[in-house]
Structures are given as C-alpha cells and as structure tokens.
N, C-alpha and C positions, 0 to 999 in steps of 0.2 A: 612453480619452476618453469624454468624457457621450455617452448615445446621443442620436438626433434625436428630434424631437418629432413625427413621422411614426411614426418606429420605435414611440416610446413607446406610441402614441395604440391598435396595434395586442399590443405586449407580452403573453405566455402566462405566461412564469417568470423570477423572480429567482431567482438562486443565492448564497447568503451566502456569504461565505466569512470568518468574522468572528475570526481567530487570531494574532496577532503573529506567532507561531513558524511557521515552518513544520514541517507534520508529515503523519504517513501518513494522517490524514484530511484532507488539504488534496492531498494526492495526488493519493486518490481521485477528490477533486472536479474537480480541474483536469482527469483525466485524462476524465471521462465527458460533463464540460460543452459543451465542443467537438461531441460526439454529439448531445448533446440541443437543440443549437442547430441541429443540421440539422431535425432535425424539428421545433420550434418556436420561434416569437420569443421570445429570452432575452436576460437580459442579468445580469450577475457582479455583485454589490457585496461590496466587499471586497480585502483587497491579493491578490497573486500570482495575478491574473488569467493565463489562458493564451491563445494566440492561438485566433482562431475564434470567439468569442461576443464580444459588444458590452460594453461598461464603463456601471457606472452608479454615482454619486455619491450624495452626499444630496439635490443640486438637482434631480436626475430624480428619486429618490424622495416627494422633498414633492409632486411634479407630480400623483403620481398619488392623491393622498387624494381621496376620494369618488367616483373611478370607477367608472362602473355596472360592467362586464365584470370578471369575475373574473379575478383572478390566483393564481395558483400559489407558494408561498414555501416553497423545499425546504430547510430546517434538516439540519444533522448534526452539533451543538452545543447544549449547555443554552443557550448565550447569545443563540444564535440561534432559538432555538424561544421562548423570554422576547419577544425584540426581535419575533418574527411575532405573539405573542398580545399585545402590547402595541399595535402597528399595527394589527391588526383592532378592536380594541378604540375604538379612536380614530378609525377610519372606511376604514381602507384595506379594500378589499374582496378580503381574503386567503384561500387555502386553503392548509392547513398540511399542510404533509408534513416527518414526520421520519423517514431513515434510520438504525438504529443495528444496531451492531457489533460491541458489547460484550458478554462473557460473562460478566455478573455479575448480581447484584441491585443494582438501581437506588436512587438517592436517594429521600428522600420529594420532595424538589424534582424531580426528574428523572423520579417519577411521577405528579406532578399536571399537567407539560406535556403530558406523552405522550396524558393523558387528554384535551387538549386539543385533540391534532391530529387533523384531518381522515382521514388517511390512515398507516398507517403501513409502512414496509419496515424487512425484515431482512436483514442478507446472511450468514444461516445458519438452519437449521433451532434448534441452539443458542439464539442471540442471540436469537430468538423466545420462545422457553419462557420466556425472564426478563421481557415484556414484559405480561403480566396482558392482555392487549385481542389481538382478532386483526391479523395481521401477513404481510404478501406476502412470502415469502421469492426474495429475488434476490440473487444472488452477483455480488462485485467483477467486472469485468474489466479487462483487460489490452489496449494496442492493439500487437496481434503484428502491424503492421508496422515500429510503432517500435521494441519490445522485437523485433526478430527474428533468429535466428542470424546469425553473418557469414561475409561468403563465403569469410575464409579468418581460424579461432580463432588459428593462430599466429601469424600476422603481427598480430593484433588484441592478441596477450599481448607481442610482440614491443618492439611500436610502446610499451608501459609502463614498457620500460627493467627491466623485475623480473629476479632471477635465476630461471634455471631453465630448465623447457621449458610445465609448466602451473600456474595459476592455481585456489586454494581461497576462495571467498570467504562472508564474513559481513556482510549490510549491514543498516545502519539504527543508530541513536541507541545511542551505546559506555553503556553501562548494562545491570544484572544484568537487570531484564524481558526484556531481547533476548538474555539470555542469550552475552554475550561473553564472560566469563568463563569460560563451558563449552566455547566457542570457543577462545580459548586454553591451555585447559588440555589440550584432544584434540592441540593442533597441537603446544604442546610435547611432547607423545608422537612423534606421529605423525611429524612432517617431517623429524626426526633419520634415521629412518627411508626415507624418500623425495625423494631430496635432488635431484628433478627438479622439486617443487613449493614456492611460495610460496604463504602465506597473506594474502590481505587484506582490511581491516575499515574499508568505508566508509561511514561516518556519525559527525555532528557528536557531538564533545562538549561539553553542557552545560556551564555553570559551575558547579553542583549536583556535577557527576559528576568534576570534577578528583581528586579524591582516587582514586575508584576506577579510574578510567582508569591516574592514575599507578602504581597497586598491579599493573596490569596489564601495565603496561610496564615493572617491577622484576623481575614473574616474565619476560616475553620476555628479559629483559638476562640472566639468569641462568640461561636456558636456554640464552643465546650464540646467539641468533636474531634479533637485531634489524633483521639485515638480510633474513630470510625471513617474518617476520611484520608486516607493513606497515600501518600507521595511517594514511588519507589524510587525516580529516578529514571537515569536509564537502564535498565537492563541488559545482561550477553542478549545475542538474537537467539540462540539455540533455546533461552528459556519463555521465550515468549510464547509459542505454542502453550507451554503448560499452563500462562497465567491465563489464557483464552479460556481453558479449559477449567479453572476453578469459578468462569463467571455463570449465573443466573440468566445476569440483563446485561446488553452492552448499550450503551450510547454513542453514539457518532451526532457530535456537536458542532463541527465545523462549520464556518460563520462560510468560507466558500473555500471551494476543493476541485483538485483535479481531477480525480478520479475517487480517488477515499477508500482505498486498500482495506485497511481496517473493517470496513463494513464485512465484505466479504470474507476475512480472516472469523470475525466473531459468528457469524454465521456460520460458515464451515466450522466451527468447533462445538457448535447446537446451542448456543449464547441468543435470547429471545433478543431483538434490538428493535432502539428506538431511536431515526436516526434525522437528522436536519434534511430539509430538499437540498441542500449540498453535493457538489461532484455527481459520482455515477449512481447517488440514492432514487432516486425517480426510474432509474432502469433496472436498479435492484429487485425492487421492495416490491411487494404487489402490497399496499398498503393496508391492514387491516388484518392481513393472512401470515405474511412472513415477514413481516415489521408491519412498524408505525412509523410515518411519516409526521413530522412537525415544521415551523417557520423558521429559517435560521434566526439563531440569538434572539430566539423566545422562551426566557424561563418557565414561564405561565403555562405554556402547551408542552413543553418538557416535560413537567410536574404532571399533567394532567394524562401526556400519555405513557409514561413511566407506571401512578401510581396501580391502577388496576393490577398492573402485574407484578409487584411488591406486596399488592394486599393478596393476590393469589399466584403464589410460585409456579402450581401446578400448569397453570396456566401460559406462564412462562416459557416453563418447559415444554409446551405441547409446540407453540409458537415457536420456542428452536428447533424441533425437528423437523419442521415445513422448511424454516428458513434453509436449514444442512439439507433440506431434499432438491429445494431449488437452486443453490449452489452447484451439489454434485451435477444436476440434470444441464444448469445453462454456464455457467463460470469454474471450469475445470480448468487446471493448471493446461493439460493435454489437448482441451479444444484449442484453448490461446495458441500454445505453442505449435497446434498444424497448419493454421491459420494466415501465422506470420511465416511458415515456410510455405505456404501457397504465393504468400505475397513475393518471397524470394526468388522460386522458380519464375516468375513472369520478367524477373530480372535477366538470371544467369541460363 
C-alpha cells in the first residue's frame, strides 16, 4: 500500500526493486529489506515486496521531487541505477548506491553508471576487482531463522511424499549456468547406487530453457529414474525454507555465479554441501570442514565429492552443523544489513 505522507515527509531509503521475473537478486533484496527497515525509514518500490518495509508507488515518488533531506536510492540493476541518475538529474535529491555481484567485466553502460553512484558495495572481494573505483566489500546474508535446521529432517523429507529415507538437492533456475546438467549427470551415477536417496531440482523453468530441460528429463527417463530425480518446478518463496529443510546434501553446481545465494540458504538450514568454485563459494566454504569445494562443470569431482557422504549420512549431518555454525558466526542476515547502513550514514 502507498506509504503515508508523515511516513514520506521523514523517509531515509528507497529500495528498487525494478524486475518482472523474479530472481536471485530480487531475493537478496527482499531478504535484507525488512533489516534495513528496522534501522531506517524505508520504503520498496517495485513488485515482490516482502513483509516489514512500507510500499511505495509512483504517487509517493512524484511527492518527493525537490525535497531538501537527502535520500538514499540502493540500485542492484542497470535499470535501476539509469532510473536513480535520471531522478537526481531532475531534482529528486538522491544518493545512489549500487550493490554488485557480478564476476565479470562490465559494460561500457554499466561503467559509466557505476561512475556515477555515490557509494558503492561488493559482496565479494572478486566482484570488486571488476569495478575500476573503490568498493565496501559486504557479503550476502542469510536469515538463519527462517532458513534454520528442523527439529526433526525425517519427518521434514517424510512430509514430501519422496521415496527413500534422504534428500539430495539442486535449486535455482533448471539452465546450464546453474549447472543442472552436471547435477543430473552425477545423480544418474550416483543414485543407482544409493538407493535410500532422492534427487531434487527446485527452480522454475524459463520458456528459453524447454528444450534443455526436456534434454534432461530424456536422460532421467533413460536412466529409469524418474521417479528419484524430481523436477518441482517453481515453487511459492514462503515454501522454500521447508524444502532446504527436508535436504541431507545440497549441491551448488553453478557453471559461474554472482554471489550464489543458495549456498548460504542450504547451509543455514544444516544441509551438508558440495558446492562448484562458483560465486561467493571460495569465501564460504572452508573446504573439507563446512563444504566440499569442486571444479565448475566437473561431473567427475561432483561424484567424487558427493559420494562419501551419501555412503555415510551421518556424516553429512555432522558436516551440516559446521556449515549452520559458520553461517550464523560470519553471513547473518543482521551483520549484512548493519553493514549497508554504515555504508549509508557516510552518505547522509
């Protein structure tokens, strides 16, 4: 709903959230927003607001043109960092913050915004080195209460209807980047083998990716696995917590990643992982202790560092509760979010 014109008059930050699709930077945002609304007046513009922070339209935004007090416009999108240098330009009295994620070299578009924002954050030491200007480096977090172990994994794998005794899973958007592909190709090894565990792969498939999706559900069929390797689709967000919470082992397969959200979600839910040098896994993982690190889009060393802990669960399990201790200790939702309001006050 529009915020009030009290609320407005006092207002610290707008949060864009400017993406039809939803995706793992729309994640991030929803997940940290709510944080950052305790510590200051905020309000969301944009769809897939989350509960906890205030809604704002275009008719509160027009409100606020030529406002002496400063405001705060945290982009984490070219469209949205365009749309904040466009509004200051015109008289909104903006400071521009872009977080970015990405391990690449940037556009020339994408480097003459950068150049424009006021402040900017990384969430990797990585993603920094590609940005030419200096950069606060702050890591995603996770809110390990909502991502948090359950008080009883079998009744949680149980409650799924799946066969078996445990759960292997792979989530996020069914496409080679994420690496499903490499996921399915370990499991058809693998599961033949271990025939207490189900595989499953939850996240949407694009219309883009029908083909290769269905390339991948030719080889499950012909593995004779259809019923152990399980494609949910997409899921509401509100139930994704719970499927964290029915897994064993997570995989994080991603061929290359920005950050890789998921890692830290299946960890915060005590899920032992095995995850690609992808994204922010090298800053995660202490390798060997709270994951297993592997080569992107290497089935071989998937299989390899997967099986040990499929032939011993318990083991698994010992392995997730390091990974949830190092979570809670260094990637808390609450560290992030005071973090980025250090970054803010150096603004306002």
């Amino acid at each position: 709903m529009p915020i009030e014109n009290n609320f407005a008059g006092d207002l610290q930050l707008i949060v864009p959230n400017l993406h039809r699709r939803y995706s793992g930077v729309t994640a991030t945002n929803r997940m940290v927003a709510p944080k950052l609304a305790k510590l200051l007046r905020s309000a969301w513009f944009g769809s897939d607001a989350p509960d906890g922070i205030a809604r704002m339209g275009v008719a509160d935004l027009l409100k606020l043109w030529r406002r002496r007090a400063p405001l705060i416009w945290h982009a984490r999108r070219n469209n949205e960092m365009i749309i904040g240098v466009v509004l200051r330009s015109l008289g909104w009295p903006l400071k521009l913050v872009f977080t970015s994620a990405a391990q690449r070299h940037h556009t020339w578009i994408t480097r003459w915004l950068i150049r424009r924002m006021d402040a900017i954050i990384a969430t990797s030491d990585i993603s920094a080195s590609f940005l030419k200007r200096e950069a606060t480096v702050i890591p995603h977090g996770v809110d390990t209460d909502r991502y948090a172990p359950p008080v009883d994994r079998a009744a949680a794998f149980a409650e799924a209807g799946l066969p078996g005794r445990y759960a292997i899973g792979c989530f996020g958007r069914v496409r080679a980047q994420k690496g499903t592909d490499v996921f399915v190709d370990a499991m058809c090894r693998l599961l033949p083998r271990y025939p207490d565990f189900t595989a499953v792969i939850v996240g949407a498939i694009a219309v883009e990716q029908t083909a290769f999706a269905n390339e991948l559900k030719k080889r499950i069929e012909a593995a004779g696995l259809r019923q152990r390797i399980v494609i949910t689709g997409e899921v509401p967000i509100e139930e994704v917590p719970r499927w964290y919470q029915r897994l064993t082992i997570y995989a994080f397969t991603s061929r290359n990643e920005g950050f890789g959200l998921t890692l830290i979600e299946a960890m915060s839910a005590g899920a032992a992982l095995v995850a690609s040098r992808a994204g922010a896994a090298e800053l995660v993982v202490e390798d060997g202790v709270t994951g297993m690190l592997t080569p992107p889009g290497d089935a071989d060393a998937l299989v390899a560092a997967l099986e040990p802990l499929m032939r011993d669960p318990s083991s698994a399990t010992a392995m997730g509760a390091r990974g949830r201790a190092r979570v809670v200790e260094k990637f808390s939702l609450d560290a992030e979010a005071n973090r980025i309001a250090a970054v803010y006050r150096t603004l306002v």
